[in-house]
C-alpha positions in Angstrom: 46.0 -142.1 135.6 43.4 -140.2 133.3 45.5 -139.9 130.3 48.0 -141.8 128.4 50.5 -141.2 125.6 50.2 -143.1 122.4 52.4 -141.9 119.3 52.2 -137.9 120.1 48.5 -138.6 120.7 47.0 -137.9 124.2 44.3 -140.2 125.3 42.1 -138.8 128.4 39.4 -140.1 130.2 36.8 -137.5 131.0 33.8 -137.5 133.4 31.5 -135.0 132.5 29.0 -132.9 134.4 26.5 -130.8 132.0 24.8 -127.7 132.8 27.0 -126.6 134.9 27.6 -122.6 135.3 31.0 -122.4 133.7 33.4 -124.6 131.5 36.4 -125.8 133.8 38.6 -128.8 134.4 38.1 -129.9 137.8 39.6 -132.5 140.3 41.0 -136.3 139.0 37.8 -138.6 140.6 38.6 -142.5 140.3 40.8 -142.4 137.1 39.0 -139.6 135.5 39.5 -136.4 135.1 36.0 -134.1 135.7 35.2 -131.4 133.1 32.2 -129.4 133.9 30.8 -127.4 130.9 27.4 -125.4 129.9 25.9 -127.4 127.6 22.9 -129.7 128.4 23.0 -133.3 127.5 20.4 -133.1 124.8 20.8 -134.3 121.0 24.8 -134.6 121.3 25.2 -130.7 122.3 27.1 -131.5 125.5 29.5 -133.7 123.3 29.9 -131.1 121.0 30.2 -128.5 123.1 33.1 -130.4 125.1 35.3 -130.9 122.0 35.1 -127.2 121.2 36.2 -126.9 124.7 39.2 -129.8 124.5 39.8 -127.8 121.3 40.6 -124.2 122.9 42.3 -125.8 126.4 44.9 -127.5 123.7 45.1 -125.5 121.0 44.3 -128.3 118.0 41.3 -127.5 115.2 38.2 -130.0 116.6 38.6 -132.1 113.8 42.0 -133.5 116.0 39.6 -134.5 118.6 37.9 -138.0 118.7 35.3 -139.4 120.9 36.5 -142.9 121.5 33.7 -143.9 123.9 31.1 -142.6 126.1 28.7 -141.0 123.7 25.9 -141.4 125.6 28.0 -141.5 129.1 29.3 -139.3 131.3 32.5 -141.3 131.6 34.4 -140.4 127.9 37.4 -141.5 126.6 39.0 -138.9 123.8 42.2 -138.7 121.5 43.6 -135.3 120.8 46.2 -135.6 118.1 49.0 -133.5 118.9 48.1 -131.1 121.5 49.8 -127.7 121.1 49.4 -127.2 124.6 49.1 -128.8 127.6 47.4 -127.7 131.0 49.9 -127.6 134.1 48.1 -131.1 135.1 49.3 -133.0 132.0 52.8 -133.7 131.3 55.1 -135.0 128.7 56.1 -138.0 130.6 55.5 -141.1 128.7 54.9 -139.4 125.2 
């Protein structure tokens, strides 16, 4: 599974394609969930660029997003802190 409930919190595990030609969530790929956004990987701008994207598809400020590894991988793990909403994918089981 590419996400987990802890405490209200969501945990996902992302893998990440950069330069892509459009933000989207795609399909789940060995435990992960692939995200392809715009940004290149260069100086942290893809990472950044992804949380403002978690940000909008969950409706939290970025400041309730954490990188909890995979800075400098394409495999990520992040915590959203009470997500607002939740794409059709993701469900409240186990919260």
């Amino acid at each position: 599974m590419f996400y987990e409930w802890t405490d209200g919190d969501l945990l996902l595990r992302l893998k990440v394609q950069p330069k892509a030609s459009k933000d989207e969530f795609c399909e789940v790929i060995e435990n992960s969930l692939k995200v392809r956004i715009t940004a290149p990987p260069i100086d942290g701008k893809a990472n950044q660029h992804l949380i403002k994207f978690l940000a909008r598809q969950f409706k939290v400020s970025k400041s309730k997003i954490t990188l909890l590894s995979g800075e400098t991988n394409r495999v990520k793990r992040f915590r959203i802190s009470s997500p607002k909403l939740l794409p059709s994918f993701i469900t409240k089981e186990n919260r």
